[in-house]
C-alpha positions as CSV (number, residue, x, y, z in Angstrom):
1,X,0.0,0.0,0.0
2,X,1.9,3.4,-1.2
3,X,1.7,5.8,1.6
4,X,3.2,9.0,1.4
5,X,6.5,9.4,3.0
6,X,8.9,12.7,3.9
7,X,11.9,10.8,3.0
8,X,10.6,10.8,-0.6
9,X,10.2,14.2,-0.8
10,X,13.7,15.7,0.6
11,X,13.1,19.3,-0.7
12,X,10.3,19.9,1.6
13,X,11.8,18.0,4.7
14,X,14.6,16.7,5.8
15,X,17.3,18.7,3.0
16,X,14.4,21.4,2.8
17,X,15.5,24.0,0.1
18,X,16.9,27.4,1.8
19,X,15.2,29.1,-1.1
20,X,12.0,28.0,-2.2
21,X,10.1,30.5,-3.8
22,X,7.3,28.9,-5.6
23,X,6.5,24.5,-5.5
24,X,4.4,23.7,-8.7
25,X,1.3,21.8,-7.7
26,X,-2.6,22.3,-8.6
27,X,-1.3,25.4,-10.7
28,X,-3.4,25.2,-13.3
29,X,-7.7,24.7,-13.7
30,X,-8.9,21.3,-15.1
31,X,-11.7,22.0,-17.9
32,X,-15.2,22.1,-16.8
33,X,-17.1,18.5,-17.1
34,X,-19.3,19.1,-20.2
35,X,-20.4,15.6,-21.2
36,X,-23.9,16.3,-20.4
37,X,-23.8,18.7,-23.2
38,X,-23.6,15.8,-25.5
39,X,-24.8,12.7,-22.8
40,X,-28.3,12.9,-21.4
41,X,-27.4,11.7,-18.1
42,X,-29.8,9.3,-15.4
43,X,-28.9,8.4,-12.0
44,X,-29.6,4.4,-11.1
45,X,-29.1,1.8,-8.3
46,X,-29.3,-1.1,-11.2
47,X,-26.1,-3.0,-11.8
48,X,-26.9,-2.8,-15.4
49,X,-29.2,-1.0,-18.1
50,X,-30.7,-2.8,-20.7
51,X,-32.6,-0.8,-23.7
52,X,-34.8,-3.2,-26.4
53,X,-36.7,-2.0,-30.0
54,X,-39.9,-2.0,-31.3
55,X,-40.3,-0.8,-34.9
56,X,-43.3,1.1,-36.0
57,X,-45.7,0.2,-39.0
58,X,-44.5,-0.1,-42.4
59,X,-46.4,2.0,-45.7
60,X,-49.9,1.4,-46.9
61,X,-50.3,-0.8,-50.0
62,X,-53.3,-1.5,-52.2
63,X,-56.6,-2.6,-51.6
64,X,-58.4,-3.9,-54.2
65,X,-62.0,-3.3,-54.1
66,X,-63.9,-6.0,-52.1
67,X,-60.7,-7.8,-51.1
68,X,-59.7,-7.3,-47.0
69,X,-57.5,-5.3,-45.7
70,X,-53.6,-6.3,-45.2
71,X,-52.8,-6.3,-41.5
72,X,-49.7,-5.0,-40.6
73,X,-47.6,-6.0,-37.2
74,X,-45.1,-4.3,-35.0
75,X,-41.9,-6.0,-34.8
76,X,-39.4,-6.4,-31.7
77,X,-35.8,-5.0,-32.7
78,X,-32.5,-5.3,-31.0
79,X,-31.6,-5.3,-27.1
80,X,-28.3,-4.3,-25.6
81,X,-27.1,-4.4,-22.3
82,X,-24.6,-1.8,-20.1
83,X,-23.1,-3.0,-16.7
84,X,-21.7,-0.9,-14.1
85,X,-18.1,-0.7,-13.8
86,X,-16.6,0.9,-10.7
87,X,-13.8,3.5,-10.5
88,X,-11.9,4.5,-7.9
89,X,-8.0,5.6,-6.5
90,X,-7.0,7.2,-3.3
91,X,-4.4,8.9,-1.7
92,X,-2.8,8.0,2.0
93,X,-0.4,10.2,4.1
94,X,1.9,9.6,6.7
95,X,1.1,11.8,10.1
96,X,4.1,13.3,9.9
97,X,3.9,14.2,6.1
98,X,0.6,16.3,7.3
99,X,1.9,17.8,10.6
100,X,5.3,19.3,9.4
101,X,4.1,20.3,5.9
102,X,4.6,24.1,6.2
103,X,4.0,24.6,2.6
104,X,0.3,23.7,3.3
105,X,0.5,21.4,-0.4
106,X,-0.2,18.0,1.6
107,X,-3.3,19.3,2.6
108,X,-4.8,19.7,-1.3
109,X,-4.5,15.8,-1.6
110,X,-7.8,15.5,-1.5
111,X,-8.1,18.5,-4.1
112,X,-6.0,16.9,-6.5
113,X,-8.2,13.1,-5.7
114,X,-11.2,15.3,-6.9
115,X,-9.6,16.7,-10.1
116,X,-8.5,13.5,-11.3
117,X,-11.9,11.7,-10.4
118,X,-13.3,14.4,-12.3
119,X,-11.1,13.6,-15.6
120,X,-11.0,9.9,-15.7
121,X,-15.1,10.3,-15.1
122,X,-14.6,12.5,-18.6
123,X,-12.6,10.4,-20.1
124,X,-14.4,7.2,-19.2
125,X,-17.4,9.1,-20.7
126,X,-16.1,10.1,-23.7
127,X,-14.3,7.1,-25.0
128,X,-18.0,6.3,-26.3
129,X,-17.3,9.0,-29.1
130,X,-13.9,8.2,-29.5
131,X,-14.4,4.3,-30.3
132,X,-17.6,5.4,-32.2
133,X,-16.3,4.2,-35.9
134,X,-14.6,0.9,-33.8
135,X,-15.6,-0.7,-30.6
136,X,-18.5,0.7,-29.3
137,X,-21.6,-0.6,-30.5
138,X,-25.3,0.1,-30.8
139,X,-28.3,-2.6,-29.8
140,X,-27.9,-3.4,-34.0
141,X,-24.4,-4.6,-33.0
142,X,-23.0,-2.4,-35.2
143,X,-20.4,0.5,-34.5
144,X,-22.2,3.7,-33.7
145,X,-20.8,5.4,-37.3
146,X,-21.7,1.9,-40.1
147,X,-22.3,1.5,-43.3
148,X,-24.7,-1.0,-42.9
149,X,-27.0,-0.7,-39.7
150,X,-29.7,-3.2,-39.4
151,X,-32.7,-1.9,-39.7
152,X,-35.6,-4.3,-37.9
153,X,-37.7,-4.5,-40.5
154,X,-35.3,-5.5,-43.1
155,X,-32.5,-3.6,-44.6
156,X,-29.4,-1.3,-44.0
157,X,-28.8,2.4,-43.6
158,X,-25.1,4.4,-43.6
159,X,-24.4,6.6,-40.9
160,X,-20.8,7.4,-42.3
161,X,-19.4,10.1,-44.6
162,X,-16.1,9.6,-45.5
163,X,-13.1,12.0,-45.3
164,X,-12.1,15.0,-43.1
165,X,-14.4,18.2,-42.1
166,X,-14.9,20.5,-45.5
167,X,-18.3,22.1,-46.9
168,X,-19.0,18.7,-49.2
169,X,-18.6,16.7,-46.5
170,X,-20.7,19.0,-44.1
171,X,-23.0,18.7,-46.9
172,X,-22.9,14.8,-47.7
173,X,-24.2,14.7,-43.7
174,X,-26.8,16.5,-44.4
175,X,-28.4,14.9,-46.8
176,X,-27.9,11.4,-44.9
177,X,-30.3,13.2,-42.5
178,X,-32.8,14.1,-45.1
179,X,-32.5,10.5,-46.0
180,X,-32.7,9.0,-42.5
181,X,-35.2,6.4,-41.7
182,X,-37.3,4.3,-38.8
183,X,-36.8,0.2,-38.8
184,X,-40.0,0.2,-41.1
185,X,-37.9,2.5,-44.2
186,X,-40.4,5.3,-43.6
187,X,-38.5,8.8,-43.6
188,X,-38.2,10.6,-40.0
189,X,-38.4,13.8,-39.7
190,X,-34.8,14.8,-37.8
191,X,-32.1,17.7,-38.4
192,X,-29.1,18.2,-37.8
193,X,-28.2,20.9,-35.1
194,X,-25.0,20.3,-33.7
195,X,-21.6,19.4,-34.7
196,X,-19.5,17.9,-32.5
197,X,-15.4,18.3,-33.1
198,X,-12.0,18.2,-31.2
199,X,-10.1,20.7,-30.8
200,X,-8.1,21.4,-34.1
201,X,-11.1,21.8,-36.0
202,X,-12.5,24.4,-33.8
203,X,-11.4,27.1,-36.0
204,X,-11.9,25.8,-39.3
205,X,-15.8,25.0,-37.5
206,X,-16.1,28.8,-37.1
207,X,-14.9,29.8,-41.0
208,X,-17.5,26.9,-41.8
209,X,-20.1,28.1,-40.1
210,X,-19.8,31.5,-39.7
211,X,-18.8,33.1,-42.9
212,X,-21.0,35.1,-44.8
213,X,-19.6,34.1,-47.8
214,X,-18.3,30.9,-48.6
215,X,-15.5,30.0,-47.5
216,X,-14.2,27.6,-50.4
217,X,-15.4,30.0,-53.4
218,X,-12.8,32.7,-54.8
219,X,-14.1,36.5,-54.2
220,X,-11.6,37.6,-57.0
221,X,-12.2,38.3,-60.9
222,X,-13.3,35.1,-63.3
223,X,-10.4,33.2,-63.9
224,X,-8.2,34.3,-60.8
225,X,-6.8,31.7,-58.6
226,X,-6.2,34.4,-55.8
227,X,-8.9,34.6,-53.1
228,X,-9.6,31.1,-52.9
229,X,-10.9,30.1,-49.5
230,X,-8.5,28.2,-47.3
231,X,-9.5,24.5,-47.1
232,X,-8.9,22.4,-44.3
233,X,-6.1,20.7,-46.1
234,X,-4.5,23.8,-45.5
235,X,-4.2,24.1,-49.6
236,X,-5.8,26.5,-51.9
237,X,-8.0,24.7,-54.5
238,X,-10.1,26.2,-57.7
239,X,-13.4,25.0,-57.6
240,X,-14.8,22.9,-60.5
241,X,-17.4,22.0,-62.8
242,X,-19.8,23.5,-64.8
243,X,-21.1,25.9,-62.3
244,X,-17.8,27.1,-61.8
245,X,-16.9,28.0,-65.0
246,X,-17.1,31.7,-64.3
247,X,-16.1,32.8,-61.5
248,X,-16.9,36.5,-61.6
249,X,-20.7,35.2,-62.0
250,X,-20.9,33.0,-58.6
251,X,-23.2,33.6,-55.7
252,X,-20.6,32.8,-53.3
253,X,-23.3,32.7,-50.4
254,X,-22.4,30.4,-47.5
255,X,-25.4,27.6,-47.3
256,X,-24.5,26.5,-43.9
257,X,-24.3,30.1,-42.3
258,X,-28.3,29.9,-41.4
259,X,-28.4,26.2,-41.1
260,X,-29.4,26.2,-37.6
261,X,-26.1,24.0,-37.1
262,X,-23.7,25.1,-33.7
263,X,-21.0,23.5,-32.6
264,X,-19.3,21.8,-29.5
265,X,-15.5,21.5,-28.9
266,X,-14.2,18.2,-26.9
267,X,-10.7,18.6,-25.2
268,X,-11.3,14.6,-24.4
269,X,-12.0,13.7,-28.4
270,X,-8.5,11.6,-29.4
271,X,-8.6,12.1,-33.3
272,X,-8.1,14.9,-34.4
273,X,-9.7,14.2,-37.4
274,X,-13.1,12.6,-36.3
275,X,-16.8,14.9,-36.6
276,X,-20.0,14.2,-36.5
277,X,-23.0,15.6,-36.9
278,X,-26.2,15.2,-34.3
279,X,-30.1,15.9,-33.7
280,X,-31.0,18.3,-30.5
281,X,-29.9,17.4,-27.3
282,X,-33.3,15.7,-26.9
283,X,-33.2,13.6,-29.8
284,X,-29.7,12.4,-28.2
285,X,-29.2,8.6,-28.1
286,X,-25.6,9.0,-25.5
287,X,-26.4,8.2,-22.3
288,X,-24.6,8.0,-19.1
289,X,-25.5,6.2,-16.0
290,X,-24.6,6.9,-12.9
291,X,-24.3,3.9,-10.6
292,X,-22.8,6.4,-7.6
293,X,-21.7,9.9,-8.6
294,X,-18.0,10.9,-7.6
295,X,-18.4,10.3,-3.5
296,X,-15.5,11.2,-1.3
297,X,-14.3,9.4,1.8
298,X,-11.6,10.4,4.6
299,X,-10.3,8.6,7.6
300,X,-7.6,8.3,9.7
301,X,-5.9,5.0,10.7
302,X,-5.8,4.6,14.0
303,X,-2.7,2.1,14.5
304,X,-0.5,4.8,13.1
305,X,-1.4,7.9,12.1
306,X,-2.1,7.6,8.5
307,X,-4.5,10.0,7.0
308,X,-6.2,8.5,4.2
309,X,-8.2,9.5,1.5
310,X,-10.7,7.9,-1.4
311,X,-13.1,8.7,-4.2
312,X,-15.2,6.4,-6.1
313,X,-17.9,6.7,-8.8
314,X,-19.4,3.9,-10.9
315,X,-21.0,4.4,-14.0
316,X,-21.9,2.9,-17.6
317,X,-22.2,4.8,-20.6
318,X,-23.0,4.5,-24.2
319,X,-25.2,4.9,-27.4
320,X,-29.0,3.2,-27.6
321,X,-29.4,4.3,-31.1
322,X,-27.6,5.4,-34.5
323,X,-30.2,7.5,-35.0
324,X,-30.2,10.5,-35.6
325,X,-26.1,10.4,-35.7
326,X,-24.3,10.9,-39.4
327,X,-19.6,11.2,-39.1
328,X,-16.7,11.0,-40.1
329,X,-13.1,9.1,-38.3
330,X,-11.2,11.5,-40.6
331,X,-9.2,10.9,-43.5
């Protein structure tokens, strides 16, 4: 059992530094925990969480006169289970560490316990998203971004787009969505509203986005390479095609401007290549769990001395649907 010792840390003890002006510790803030931006999150005292289908009806089809009507049924889809897994790490100190530390940095142990618990809870969370093209799976067994989820009454749909973050691939996703179905293949009516990114593609997000021209269409005279908005390649390119045979004559509007599309930054995303595109925070299918929120417990042993510390949590997390979900794992 590690337990903090003053012979391990000599500058602050027994060969205490004549001079110290400043001791690095807890100098800088962790980021906020914003999976619930992304997660809709449920409290629970179940070891696990299961999550089952039913499709809906499929279309109408012809009646000829005086023959009966076709009955229809509802079908049962896929199921999926998520079990709890518990976290947890803690922190012990010798009595003597605590009593002689004049530099009153012993004493934010349990500060530093708390930010980590609150990171690895992030990052436990978040490794949902990042496995999202790999190993995490949706009740279709199927990785959450597939080319060929099952739907339950027959059939496939592709979530994917392939490639990194530009305007046709923004707009590739969005057509997926206009094409996005229920289990029966009827279409449903869902839009995307937010993009979801790490953080090297927060910038080229905002040029995307935000520009009130388009970013990928020259502003200069027909025929003029110069002016050419910045891809994300980093690489000037001359759009082509018939519609761009004169330049000087393009409506360089940008179509995603008033899209009603926003979107969200991730420190914890891993690729920094991987977006996706998602309904409203109510249409989300993430979910997280919570089996015992981040709980804190202190003691002191009473044998010798020892002041310890603890935190746990327990939680499961993942996605219940593909729907309504369209991305990319980058090129």
């Amino acid at each position: 059992m590690a337990v903090m010792l003053r012979p391990q840390y000599g500058d602050l003890f027994a060969s205490r530094l004549a001079y110290i002006e400043e001791i690095i510790f807890l100098r800088f803030p962790h980021h906020a925990m914003h999976y619930d931006s992304i997660f809709k999150v449920k409290d629970t005292n179940r070891a696990y969480e299961e999550v089952t289908g039913l499709t809906g009806l499929g279309l109408f089809v012809a009646k000829p006169e005086a023959e009966a009507v076709t009955f229809d049924s509802i079908y049962q889809t896929f199921d999926k289970r998520w079990t709890q897994t518990t976290y947890a790490s803690g922190v012990q100190f010798s009595m003597e560490v605590l009593h002689y530390d004049l530099d009153g940095k012993f004493q934010q142990g349990a500060e530093a316990l708390g930010r980590a618990g609150n990171v690895s809870a992030e990052m436990t969370v978040w490794s949902v998203i990042n496995n999202m093209g790999t190993t995490e799976y949706t009740p279709d067994g199927k990785a959450i971004l597939s080319s060929t989820h099952l739907l339950g009454g027959g059939g496939t749909f592709d979530n994917t787009i392939s490639g990194d973050l530009t305007m046709g691939g923004l707009e590739d996703a969005f057509n997926k969505f206009a094409d996005m179905v229920d289990d029966r293949g009827l279409l449903i009516a869902v839009q995307p509203s937010l993009l979801v990114i790490p953080a090297e593609l927060r910038y080229y997000a905002q040029i995307l986005l935000g520009s009130e021209l388009n970013p990928d269409v020259s502003q200069g005279p027909s025929g003029s390479t110069s002016g050419y908005g910045l891809l994300h390649s980093g690489t000037y390119a001359v759009p082509t095609g018939p519609m761009m045979a004169d330049l000087g004559n393009v409506n360089a509007i940008n179509p995603f401007r008033n899209a009603g599309l926003s979107f969200f930054v991730s420190p914890y995303l891993t690729d920094s290549d991987q977006w996706f595109l998602m309904g409203s925070k109510d249409e989300s299918p993430f979910r997280v769990w919570w089996g015992i929120r981040p709980t804190p417990d202190h003691t002191v042993d009473f044998d010798t001395g020892n002041a310890k510390s603890k935190l746990v949590y327990a939680l499961a997390a993942g996605c219940v649907d593909w729907r309504p979900i369209v991305g990319s794992t980058g090129g």
